[in-house]
C-alpha positions in Angstrom: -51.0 -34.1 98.5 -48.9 -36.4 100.4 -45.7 -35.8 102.0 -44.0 -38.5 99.3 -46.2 -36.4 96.6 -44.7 -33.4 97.1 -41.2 -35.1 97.1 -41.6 -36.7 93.8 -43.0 -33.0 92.1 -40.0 -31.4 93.7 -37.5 -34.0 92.3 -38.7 -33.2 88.8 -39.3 -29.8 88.7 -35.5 -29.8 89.3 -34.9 -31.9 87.1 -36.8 -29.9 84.6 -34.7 -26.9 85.9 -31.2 -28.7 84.9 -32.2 -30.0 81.7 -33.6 -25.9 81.0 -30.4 -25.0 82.0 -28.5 -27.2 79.9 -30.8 -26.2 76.7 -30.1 -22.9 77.9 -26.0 -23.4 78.4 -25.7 -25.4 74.7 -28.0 -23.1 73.3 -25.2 -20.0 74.2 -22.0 -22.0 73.2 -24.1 -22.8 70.2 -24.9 -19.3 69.2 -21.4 -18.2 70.6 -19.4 -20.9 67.8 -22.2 -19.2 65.5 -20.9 -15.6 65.6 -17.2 -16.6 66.2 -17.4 -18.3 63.1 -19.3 -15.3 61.1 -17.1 -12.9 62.8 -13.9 -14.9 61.0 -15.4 -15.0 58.0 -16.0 -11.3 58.3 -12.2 -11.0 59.3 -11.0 -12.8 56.2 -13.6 -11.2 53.8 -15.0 -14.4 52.9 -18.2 -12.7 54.1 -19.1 -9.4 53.4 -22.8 -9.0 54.5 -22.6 -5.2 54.3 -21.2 -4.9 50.9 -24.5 -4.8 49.0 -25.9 -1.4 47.8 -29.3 -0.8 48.1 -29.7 1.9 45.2 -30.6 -0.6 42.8 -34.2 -2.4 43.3 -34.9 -5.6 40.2 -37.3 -4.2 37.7 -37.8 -6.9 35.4 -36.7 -9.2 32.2 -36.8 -7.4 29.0 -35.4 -9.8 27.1 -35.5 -13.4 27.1 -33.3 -16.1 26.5 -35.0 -17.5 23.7 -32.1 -17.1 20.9 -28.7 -16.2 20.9 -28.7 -12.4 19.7 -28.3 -11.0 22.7 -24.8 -10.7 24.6 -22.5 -7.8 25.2 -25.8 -5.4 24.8 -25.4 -1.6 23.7 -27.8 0.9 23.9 -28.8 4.3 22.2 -31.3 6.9 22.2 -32.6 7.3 18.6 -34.0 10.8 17.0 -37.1 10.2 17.8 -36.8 9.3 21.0 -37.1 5.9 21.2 -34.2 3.5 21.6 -32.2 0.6 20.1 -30.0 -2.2 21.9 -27.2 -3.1 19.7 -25.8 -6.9 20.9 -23.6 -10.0 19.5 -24.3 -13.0 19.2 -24.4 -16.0 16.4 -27.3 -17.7 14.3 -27.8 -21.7 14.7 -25.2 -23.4 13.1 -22.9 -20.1 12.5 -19.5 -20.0 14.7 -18.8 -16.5 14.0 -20.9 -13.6 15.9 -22.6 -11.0 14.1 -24.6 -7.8 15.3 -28.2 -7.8 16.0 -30.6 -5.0 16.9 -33.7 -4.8 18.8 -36.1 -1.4 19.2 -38.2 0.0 21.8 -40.0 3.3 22.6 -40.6 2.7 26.9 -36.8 0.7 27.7 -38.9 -2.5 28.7 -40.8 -3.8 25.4 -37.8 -4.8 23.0 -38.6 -6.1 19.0 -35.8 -8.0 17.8 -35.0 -6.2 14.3 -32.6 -9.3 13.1 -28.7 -8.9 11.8 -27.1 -5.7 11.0 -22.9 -6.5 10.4 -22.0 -9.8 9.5 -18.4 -11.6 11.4 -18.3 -8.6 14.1 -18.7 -8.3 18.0 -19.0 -6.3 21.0 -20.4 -3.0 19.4 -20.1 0.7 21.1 -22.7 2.8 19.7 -22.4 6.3 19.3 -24.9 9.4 17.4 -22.7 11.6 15.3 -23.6 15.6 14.9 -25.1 15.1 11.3 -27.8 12.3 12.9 -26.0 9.5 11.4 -25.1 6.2 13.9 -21.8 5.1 13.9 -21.0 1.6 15.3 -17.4 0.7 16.5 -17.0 -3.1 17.1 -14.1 -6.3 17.4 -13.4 -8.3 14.3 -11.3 -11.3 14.5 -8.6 -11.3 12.0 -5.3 -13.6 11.4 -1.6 -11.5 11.1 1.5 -13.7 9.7 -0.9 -16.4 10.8 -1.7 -15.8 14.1 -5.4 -14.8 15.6 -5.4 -10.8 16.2 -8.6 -8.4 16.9 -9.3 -5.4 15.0 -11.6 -2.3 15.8 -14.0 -1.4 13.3 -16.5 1.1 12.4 -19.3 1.5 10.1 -22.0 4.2 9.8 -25.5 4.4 8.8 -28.3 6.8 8.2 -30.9 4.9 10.2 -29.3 2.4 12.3 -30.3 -0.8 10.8 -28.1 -0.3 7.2 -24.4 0.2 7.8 -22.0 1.1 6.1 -18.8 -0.8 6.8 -15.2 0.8 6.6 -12.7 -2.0 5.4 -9.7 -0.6 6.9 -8.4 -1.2 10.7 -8.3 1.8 12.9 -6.3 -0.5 15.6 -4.9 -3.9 15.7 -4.0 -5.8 18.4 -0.3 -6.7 19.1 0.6 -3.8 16.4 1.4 0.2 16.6 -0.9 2.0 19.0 -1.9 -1.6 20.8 1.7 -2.8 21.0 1.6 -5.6 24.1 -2.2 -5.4 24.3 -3.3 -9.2 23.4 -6.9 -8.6 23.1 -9.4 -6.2 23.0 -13.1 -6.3 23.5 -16.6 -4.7 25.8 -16.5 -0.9 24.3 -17.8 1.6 25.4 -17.4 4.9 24.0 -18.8 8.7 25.3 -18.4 11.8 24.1 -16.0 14.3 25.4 -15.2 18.4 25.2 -11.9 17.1 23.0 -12.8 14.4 21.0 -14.2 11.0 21.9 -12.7 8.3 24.4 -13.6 4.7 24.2 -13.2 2.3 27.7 -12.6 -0.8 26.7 -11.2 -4.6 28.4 -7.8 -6.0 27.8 -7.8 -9.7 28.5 -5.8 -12.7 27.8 -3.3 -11.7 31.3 -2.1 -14.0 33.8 -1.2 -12.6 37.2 2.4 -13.7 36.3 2.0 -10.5 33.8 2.6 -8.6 37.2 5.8 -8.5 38.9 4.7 -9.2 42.3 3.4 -12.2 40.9 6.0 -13.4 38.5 7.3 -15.9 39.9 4.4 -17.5 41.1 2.6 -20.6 39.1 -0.7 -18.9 38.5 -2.4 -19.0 35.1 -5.7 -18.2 35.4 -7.1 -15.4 32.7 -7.0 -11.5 34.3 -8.6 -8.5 32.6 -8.4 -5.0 33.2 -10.0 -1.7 31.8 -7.8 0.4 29.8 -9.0 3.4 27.4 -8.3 5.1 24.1 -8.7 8.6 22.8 -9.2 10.4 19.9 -10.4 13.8 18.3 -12.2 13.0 15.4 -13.1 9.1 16.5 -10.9 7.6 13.5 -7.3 8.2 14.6 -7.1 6.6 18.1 -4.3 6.6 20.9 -3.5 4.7 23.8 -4.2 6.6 26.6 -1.2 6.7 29.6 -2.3 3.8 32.7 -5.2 1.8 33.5 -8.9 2.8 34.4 -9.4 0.3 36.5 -6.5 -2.0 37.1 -6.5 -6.1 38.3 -6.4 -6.0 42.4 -7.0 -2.5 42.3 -7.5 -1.0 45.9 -10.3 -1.5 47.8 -11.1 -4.4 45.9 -8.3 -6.3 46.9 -9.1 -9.8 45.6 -10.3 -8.5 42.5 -8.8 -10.9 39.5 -11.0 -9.2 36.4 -12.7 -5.7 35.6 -14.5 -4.9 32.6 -17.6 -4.8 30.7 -17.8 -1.5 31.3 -19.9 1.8 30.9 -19.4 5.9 31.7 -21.9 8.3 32.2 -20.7 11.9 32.9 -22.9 14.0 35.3 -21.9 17.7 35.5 -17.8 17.3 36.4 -17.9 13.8 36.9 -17.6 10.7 35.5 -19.0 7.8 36.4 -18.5 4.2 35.5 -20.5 1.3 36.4 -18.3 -2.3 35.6 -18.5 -5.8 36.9 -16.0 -7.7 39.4 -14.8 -10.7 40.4 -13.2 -13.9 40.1 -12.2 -15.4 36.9 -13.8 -19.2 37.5 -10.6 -21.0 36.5 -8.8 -19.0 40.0 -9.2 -21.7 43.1 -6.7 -19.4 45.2 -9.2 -18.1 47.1 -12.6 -19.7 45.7 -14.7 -18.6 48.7 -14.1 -14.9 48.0 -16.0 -15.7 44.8 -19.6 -15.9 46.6 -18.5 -12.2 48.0 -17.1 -9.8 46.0 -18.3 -10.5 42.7 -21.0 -8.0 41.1 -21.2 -5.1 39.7 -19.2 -1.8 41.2 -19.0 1.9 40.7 -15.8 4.3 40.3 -15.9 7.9 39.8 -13.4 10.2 38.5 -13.0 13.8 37.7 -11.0 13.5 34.8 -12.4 9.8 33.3 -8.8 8.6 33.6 -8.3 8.2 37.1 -10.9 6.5 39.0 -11.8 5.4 42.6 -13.7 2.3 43.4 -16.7 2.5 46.2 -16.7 -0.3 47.7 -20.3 -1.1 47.6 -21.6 -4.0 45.2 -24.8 -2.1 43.3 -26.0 -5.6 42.2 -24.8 -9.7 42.6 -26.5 -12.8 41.4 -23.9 -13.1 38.3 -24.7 -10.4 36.3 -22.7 -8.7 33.7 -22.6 -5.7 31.0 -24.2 -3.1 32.9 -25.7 0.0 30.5 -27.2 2.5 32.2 -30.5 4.5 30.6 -31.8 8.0 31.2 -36.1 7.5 31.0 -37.5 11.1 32.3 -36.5 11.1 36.1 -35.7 7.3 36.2 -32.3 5.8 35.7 -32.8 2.1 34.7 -29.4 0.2 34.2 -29.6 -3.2 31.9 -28.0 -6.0 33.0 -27.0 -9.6 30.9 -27.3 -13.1 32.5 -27.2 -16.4 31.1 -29.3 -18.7 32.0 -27.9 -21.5 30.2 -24.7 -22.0 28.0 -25.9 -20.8 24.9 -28.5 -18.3 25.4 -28.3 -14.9 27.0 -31.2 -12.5 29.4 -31.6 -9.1 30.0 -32.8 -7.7 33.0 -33.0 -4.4 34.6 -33.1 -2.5 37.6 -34.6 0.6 38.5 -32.5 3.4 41.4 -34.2 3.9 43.8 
């Protein structure tokens, strides 16, 4: 090669070597603006890549969207072992919501079983000591003509004829639910003194807060409050909040509810979904991050302690969770579109 050969192959492999280390010098500020930027997010908790649980593994859909008698699911353990989901909905061309049933033997193959109370909602199932099923629920009502909520029961010998009792065993805006605007999302166990049902209070602004009350926010805030009673027919307000609106360490949190208790040994457990209301735009990004369903415990079911550890996203709601031999399997609701409603569930790991 000649002396002007040599030049030339010297002259580009530096060249080559400047444009490599330019690559290599954008590459770094790239990847540098990269995890600044993630590392602020992090800071402000618009990220939170460490906040999903991995308990929880997706099982499968159990029920389809393919009518409308699904939402706000319950679910009991029958006699003879098999089961039967309890839901709300509304037949085409009917306003009003009615309850529905559907039955299974293995938790994954449901039969819809059709419409068990007429004009009635979210319904808490519960097995009373003589075998008979007794089924609390929200009816709308109108006081001095104004829209209140009642709770309901009826009672039936094999869950699909009930029973209905006429009279109100709470109203809202009236004696025992003084202040409390609406009620709905029971959930009711069992306890050594009586019977306690969890349930949401809604129609809240954060200007129902003092720390807020003299801001101009509006948009809707729920909250999980319970009630208590010894025989299940004369109720009382219990004393606080289960799990309150911003409640420590879920900060940001603007609703709670939907929720359900399990009590292992001396504690309680309750599994509830979080988040956003859609209507806040405070702080929309927070939205993509802490909504999803969360787990508190308590040793008394009244005071509970959030883990801060979402057990599932992707919009899901109404968790129940199901006992099947050594398997825990929790149902989940999701709509898929604005009428109809899915059930999915997920198996612990």
């Amino acid at each position: 090669m000649t002396l002007g050969g040599l030049m030339m192959d010297l002259g580009s492999r530096v060249l080559w070597m400047i444009k490599m280390k330019r690559i290599v010098k954008t590459t770094i500020v790239f990847v540098l603006v990269i995890l600044t930027i993630f590392a602020f997010m992090v800071w402000k908790n618009w990220y939170r890549p460490f906040s999903v649980s991995s308990e929880w593994g997706y099982e499968q859909v159990v029920i389809k969207n393919g009518n409308n008698y699904n939402a706000n699911p319950d679910i009991i353990q029958l006699k003879d072992g098999c089961y039967r989901i309890y839901s709300h909905g509304n037949e085409e061309g009917v306003e009003e919501n009615s309850i529905f049933s559907f039955h299974s033997c293995d938790g994954l193959n449901w039969e819809f079983e059709g419409r068990r109370i007429e004009s009635a909602a979210m319904p808490a199932a519960m097995m009373l000591d003589d075998g008979n099923i007794r089924l609390y629920y929200q009816k709308g009502i109108e006081r001095d003509g104004k829209p209140e909520q009642a709770l309901m029961y009826a009672d039936s010998s094999d869950g699909l004829n009930f029973k209905i009792n006429e009279e109100y065993l709470l109203e809202t805006n009236k004696g025992v639910l003084e202040g409390i605007k609406t009620i709905g999302h029971f959930e009711i166990i069992r306890i050594d003194e009586g019977y306690r049902i969890y349930f949401d209070e809604g129609e809240l602004t954060p200007r129902d807060f003092e720390r807020y009350e003299d801001e101009n926010w509006n948009w809707p805030v729920w909250r999980i409050r319970s009630i208590f009673s010894e025989d299940g027919l004369d109720w009382k307000l219990d004393t606080g909040v289960r799990i309150d609106y911003e409640q420590e360490p879920l900060r940001y949190m603007q609703r709670a509810g939907s929720s359900t208790v399990i009590k292992q040994g001396d504690e309680y457990y309750m599994y509830f979904g979080a988040g956003f209301s859609p209507w806040e735009d405070l702080k929309s990004t927070k939205r993509w991050e802490w909504s999803g369903i969360y787990l508190a415990t308590s040793k008394d079911g009244l005071n509970f302690e959030i883990i801060d550890k979402r057990l599932v996203k992707d919009g899901l709601s109404d968790p129940k969770i199901l006992k099947i031999g050594d398997e825990a399997r929790m149902y989940l609701s999701k709509s898929r579109t604005r009428d109809y409603n899915s059930i999915y569930t997920y198996i612990k790991k």
